[in-house]
C-alpha positions in Angstrom: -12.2 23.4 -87.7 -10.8 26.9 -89.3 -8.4 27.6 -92.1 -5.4 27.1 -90.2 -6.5 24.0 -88.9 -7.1 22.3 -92.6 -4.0 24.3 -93.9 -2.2 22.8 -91.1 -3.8 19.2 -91.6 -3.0 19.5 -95.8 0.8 20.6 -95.3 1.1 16.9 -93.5 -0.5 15.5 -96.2 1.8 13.6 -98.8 -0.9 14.1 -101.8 -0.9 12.5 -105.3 -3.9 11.8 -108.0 -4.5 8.5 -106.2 -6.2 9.8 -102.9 -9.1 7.1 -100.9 -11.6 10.6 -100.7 -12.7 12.5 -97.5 -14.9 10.2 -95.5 -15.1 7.5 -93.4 -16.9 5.4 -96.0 -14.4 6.4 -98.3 -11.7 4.9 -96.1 -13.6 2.1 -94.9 -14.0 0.7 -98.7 -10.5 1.6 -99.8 -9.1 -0.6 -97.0 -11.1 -3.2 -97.7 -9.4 -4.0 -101.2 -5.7 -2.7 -99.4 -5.4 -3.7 -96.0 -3.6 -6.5 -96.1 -4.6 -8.4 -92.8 -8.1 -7.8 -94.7 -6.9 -9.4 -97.7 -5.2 -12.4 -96.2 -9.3 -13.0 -94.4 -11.3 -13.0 -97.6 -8.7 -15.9 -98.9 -9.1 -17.9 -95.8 -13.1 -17.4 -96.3 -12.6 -18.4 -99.7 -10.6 -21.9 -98.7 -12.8 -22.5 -95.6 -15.9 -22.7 -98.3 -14.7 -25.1 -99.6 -14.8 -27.5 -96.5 -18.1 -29.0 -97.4 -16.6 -30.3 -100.8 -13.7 -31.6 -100.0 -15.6 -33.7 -97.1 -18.5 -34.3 -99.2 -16.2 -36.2 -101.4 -16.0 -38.8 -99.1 -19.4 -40.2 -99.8 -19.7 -39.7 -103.4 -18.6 -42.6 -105.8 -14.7 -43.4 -106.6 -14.3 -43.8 -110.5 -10.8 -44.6 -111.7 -8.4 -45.7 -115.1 -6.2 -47.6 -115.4 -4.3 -48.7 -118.9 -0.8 -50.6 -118.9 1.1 -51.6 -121.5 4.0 -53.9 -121.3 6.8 -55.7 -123.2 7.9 -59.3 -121.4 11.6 -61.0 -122.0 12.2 -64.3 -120.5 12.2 -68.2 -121.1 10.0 -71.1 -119.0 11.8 -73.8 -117.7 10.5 -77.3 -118.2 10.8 -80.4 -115.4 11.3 -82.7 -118.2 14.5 -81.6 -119.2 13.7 -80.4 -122.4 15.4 -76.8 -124.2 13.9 -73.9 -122.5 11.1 -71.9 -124.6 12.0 -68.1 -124.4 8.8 -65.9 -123.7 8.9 -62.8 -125.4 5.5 -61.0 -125.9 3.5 -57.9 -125.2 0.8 -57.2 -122.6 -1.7 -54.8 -121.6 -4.3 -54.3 -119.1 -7.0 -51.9 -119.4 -9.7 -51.5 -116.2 -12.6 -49.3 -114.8 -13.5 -49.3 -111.3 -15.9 -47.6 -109.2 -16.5 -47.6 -105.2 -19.5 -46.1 -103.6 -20.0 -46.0 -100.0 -23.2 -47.6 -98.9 -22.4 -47.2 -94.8 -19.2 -45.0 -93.8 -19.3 -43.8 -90.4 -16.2 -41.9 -90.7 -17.3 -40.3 -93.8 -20.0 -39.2 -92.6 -18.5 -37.6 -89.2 -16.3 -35.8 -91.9 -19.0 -34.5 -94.2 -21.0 -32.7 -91.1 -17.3 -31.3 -90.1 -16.9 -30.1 -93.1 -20.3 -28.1 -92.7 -19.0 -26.8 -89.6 -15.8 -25.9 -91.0 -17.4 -23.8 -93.6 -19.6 -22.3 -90.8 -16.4 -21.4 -88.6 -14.7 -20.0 -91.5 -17.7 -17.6 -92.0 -17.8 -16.5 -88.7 -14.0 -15.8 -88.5 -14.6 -13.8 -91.6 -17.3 -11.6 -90.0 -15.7 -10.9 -86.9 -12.4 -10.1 -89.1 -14.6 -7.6 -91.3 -16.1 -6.5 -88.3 -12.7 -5.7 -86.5 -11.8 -3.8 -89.7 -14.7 -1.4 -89.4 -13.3 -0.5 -85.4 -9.6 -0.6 -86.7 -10.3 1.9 -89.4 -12.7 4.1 -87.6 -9.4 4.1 -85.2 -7.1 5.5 -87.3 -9.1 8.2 -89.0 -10.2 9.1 -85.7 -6.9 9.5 -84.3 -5.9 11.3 -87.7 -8.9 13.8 -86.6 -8.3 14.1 -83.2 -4.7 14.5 -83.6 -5.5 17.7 -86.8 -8.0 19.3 -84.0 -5.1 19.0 -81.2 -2.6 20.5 -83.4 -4.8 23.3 -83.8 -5.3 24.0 -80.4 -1.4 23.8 -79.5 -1.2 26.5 -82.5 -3.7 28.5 -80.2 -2.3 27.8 -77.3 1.1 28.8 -78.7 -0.2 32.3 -79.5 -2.1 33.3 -76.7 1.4 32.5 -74.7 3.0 34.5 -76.8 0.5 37.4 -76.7 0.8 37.1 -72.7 4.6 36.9 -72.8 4.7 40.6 -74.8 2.2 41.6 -72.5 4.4 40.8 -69.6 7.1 41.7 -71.7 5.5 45.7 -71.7 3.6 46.0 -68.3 7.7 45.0 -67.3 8.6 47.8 -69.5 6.1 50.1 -67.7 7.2 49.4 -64.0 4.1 47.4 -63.7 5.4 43.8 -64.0 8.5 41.5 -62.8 10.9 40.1 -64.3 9.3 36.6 -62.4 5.9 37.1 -64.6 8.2 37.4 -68.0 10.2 34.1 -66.7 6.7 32.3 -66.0 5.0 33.1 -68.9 8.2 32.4 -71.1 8.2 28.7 -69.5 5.1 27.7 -70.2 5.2 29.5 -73.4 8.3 27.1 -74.5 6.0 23.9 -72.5 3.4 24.8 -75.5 5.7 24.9 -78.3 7.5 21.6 -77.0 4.1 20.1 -77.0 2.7 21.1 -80.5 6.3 19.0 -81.5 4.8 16.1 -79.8 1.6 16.9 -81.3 2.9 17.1 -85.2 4.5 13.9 -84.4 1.7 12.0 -83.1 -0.4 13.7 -86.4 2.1 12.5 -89.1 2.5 9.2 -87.3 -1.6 8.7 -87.3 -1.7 9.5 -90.9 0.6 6.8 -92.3 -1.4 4.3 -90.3 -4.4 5.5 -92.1 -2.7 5.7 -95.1 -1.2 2.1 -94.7 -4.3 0.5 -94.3 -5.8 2.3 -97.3 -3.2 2.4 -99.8 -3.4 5.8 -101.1 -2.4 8.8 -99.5 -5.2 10.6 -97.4 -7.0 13.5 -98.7 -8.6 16.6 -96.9 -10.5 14.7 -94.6 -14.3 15.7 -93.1 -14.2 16.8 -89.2 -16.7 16.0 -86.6 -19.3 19.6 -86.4 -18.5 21.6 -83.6 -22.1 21.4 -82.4 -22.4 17.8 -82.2 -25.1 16.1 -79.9 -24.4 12.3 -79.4 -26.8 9.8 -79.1 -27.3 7.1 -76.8 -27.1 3.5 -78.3 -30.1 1.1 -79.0 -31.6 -0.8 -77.2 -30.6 1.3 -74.4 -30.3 -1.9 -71.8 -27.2 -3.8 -70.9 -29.1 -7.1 -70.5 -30.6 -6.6 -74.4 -26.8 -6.2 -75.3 -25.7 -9.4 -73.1 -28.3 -11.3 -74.5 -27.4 -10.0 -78.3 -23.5 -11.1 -78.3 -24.8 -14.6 -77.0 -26.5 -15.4 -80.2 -24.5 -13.2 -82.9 -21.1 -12.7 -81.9 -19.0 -13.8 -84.4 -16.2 -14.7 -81.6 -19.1 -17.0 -79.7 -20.4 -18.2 -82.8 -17.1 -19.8 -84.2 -15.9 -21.1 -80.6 -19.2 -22.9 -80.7 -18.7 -24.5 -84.3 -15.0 -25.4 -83.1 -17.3 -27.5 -80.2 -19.7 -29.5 -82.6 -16.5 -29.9 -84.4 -15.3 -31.8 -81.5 -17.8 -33.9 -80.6 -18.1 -34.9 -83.9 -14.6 -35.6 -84.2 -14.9 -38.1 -81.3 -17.3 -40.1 -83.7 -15.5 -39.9 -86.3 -12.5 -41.6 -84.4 -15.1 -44.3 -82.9 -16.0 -45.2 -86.1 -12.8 -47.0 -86.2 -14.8 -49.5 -84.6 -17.9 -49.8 -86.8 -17.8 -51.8 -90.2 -18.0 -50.3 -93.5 -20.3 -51.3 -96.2 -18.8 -50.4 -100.1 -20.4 -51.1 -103.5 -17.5 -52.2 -105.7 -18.0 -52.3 -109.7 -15.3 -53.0 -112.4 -14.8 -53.6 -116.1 -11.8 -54.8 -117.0 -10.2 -56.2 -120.9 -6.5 -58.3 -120.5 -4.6 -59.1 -123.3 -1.8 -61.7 -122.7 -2.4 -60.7 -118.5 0.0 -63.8 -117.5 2.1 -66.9 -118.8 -0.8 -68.7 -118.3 -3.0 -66.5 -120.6 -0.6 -66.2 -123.7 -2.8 -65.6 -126.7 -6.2 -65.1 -124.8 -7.8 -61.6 -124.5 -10.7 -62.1 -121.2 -13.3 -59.5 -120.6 -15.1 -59.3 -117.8 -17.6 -57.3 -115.6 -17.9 -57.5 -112.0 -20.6 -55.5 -109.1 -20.5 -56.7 -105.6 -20.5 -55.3 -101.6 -17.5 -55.3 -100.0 -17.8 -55.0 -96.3 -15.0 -54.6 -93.8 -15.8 -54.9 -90.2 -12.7 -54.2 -87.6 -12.2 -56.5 -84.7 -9.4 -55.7 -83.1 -6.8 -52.5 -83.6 -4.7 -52.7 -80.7 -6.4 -50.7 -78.3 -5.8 -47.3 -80.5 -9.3 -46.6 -81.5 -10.3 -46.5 -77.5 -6.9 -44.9 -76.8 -7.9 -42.3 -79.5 -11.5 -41.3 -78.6 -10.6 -41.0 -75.2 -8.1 -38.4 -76.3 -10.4 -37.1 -78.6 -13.1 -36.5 -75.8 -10.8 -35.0 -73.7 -10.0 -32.7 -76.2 -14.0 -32.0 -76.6 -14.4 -30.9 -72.9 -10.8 -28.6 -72.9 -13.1 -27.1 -76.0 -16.5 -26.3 -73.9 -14.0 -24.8 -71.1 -12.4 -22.6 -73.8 -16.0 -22.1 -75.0 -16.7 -20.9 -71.3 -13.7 -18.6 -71.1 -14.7 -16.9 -74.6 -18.0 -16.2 -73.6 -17.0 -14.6 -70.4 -14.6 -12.5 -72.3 -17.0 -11.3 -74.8 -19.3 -10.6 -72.4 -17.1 -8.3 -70.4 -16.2 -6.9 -73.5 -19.9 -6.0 -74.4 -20.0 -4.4 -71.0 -17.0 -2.1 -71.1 -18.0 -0.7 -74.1 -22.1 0.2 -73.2 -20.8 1.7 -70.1 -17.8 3.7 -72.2 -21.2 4.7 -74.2 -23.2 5.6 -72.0 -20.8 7.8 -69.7 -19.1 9.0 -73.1 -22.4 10.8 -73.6 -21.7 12.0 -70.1 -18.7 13.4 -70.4 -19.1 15.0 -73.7 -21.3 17.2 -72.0 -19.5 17.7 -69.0 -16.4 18.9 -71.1 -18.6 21.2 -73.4 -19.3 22.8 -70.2 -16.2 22.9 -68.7 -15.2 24.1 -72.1 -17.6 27.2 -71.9 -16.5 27.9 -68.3 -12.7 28.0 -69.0 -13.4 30.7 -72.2 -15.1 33.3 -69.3 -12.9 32.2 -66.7 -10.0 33.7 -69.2 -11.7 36.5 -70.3 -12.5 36.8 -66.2 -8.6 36.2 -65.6 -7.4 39.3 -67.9 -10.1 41.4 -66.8 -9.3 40.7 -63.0 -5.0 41.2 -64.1 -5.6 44.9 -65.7 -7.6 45.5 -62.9 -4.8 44.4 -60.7 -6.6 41.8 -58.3 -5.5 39.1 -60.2 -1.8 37.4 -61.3 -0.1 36.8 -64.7 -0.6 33.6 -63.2 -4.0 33.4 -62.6 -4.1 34.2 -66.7 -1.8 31.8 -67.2 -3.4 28.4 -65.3 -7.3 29.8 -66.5 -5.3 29.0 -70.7 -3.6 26.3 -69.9 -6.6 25.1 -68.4 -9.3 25.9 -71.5 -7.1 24.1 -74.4 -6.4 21.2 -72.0 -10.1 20.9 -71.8 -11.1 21.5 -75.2 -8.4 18.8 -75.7 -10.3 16.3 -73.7 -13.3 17.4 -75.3 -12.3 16.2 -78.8 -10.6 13.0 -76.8 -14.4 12.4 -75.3 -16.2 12.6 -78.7 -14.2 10.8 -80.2 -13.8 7.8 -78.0 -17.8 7.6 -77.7 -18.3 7.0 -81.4 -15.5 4.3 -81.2 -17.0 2.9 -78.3 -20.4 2.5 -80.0 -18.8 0.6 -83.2 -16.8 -2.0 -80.9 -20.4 -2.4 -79.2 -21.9 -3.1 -81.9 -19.0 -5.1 -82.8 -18.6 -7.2 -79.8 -22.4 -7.9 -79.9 -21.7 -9.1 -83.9 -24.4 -6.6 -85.3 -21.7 -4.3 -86.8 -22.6 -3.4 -90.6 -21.3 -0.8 -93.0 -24.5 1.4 -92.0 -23.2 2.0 -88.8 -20.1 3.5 -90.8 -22.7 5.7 -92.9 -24.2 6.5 -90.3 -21.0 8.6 -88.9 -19.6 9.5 -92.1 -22.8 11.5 -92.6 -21.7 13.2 -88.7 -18.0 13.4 -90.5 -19.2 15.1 -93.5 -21.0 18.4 -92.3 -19.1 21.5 -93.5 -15.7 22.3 -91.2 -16.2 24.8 -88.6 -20.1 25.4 -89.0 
């Protein structure tokens, strides 16, 4: 990128002391503490790890209190006829129980839910961070891409304008029409409608950026003009396939969601299956009943309660039948997510592997448009070629060095939604372009 590009890039920028930095990284990390879909994930991460507990809890022992205190008004009537004795006194009751499960089918369908819980909220978290990375590396990208395009409609702009006074003169010297000053005029007025387009589409992808971070942009690092991309490892669709079945954060959860399940159809058949308690107490009554007036009674008390269902109405059959219902609609979800992913993983190796492909196609094309210009001119002055030969031959070398940032640019985002379909997307894959991002401008 030149001067005018950066200058042009810098008078879009709304700048303050608080800016995120230059590179990718930079952007990356502050969007991790803004963004707030970001935000919202690490909180659900935070309550999903704390699954295991709360079912865990289940199992563990039951300790309670219990104090009361009361004040009793009244009067006992006697069957023999004599006055009524009023009853006024005070009572209290003071108690400590515990319960510990000894057999608890349902608890322990919960606790191993609760694992998977946890696991599922881990997995939704890494697919969220990962989608960050890609969402990011998006909107810087676009913020590049759309800097380099203004630069080129700036270009393109000029060179109109150069051919327009050049039509403009050979008119003036009885060499040219007033049709070539028309044409070149149009397409002169095409180019500086487009640049319009193309500061909008630049300020537009800067406030996304600036959004997500939460601190206006600074100078940002370009992509060097003498980029070489590289082909993705391991360089084999099937490796790829094979990856996303086994790390893919999308896979991974859908499968937890599954266990989940089928363990929830136990949990409901455990309706069914008795439950075994150890059941402790300590209790001190003063003045408990009428009967007890003037008697404190301590006791102590450890025993198994068991409770064994026998009949509830048909609703624990009616349940687990919903509930494995609900388990097979899961696998076929399961199915459907898998296939997805899969597809995905495939769209994006072949998007890498042609983007490689057409990045050098386009750097070609790129060289052939510059001498078929210099050709064009050359052929005009020598009068064996049109204004609009000159014409089509510019038009044609910024539209392609247009696709030409378009293509590099969509390769390295293809390579981090690989890597992010196949769930092996890490911050060193952002390094690893931010060191590409941070060569000098325009070397």
């Amino acid at each position: 990128m030149g001067r005018t590009q950066v200058a042009l890039f810098g008078g879009l920028m709304l700048l303050s002391s608080a800016v995120f930095g230059a590179g990718l990284m930079e952007a990356y990390q502050a969007a991790r503490q803004h963004d707030p879909t970001f935000r919202a994930a690490r909180f659900e991460r935070a309550a999903g790890e704390q699954s295991t507990v709360i079912a865990r809890a289940a199992l563990l022992p039951n300790i309670s209190i219990s104090a009361n205190r009361f004040t009793n008004h009244g009067e006992r009537s006697l069957t023999s006829g004599a006055a009524n004795q009023p009853l006024d006194y005070r009572s209290s009751q003071d108690a400590i129980s515990l319960r510990q499960p000894l057999i608890n089918f349902e608890g322990v369908a919960k606790y191993k839910q609760g694992g998977l819980q946890d696991a599922y909220s881990a997995a939704v978290f890494n697919q969220k961070e990962a989608d960050l990375v890609v969402q990011v590396a998006a909107a810087y990208f676009d913020v590049l891409l759309a800097t380099e395009k203004l630069a080129l409609s700036d270009a393109e702009v000029a060179a109109f304008e150069d051919q327009y006074k050049l039509a403009q003169r050979r008119h003036s010297g009885g060499e040219g029409t007033v049709t070539e000053i028309a044409e070149t005029e149009s397409r002169l007025k095409i180019a500086e409608a487009s640049r319009v387009d193309t500061k909008d589409q630049l300020s537009v992808a800067v406030q996304v950026l600036e959004d997500m971070t939460g601190n206006p942009a600074g100078p940002l690092h370009f992509l060097h003009k003498n980029f070489i991309p590289t082909a993705v490892q391991p360089d084999n669709l099937e490796a790829w396939l094979a990856m996303a079945q086994n790390k893919s954060p999308v896979i991974l959860a859908q499968r937890k969601v599954l266990e989940s399940a089928t363990l929830e159809v136990d949990r409901v058949w455990a309706g069914h299956l008795p439950r075994l308690d150890v059941v402790a107490s300590i209790s001190n009554n003063e003045n408990d009943t009428v009967n007890t007036l003037n008697q404190k009674i301590y006791s102590r008390s450890l025993g198994l309660q068991l409770n064994v269902p026998l009949y509830a109405g048909g609703g624990v059959v009616a349940a687990t039948e919903r509930e494995v219902a609900n388990m097979e609609r899961t696998s076929a979800e399961l199915d459907a997510i898998v296939s997805k992913v899969l597809v995905e993983v495939k769209r994006q190796f072949l998007a890498a592997q042609t983007g490689i492909i057409k990045v050098a196609a386009y750097e070609k094309a790129v060289d052939a448009s510059l001498v078929a210009v210099e050709g064009m001119k050359k052929g005009m002055a020598a009068g064996i070629r049109t204004n609009t030969d000159v014409l089509d031959a510019q038009r044609q070398l910024y539209s392609t060095k247009r696709d030409l940032g378009q293509a590099r640019y969509t390769l390295l985002a293809s390579q981090l939604k690989l890597k992010a379909a196949a769930g092996i997307l890490s911050e060193q894959d952002v390094e690893k372009i931010d060191q590409l991002l941070a060569l000098k401008e325009g070397s």
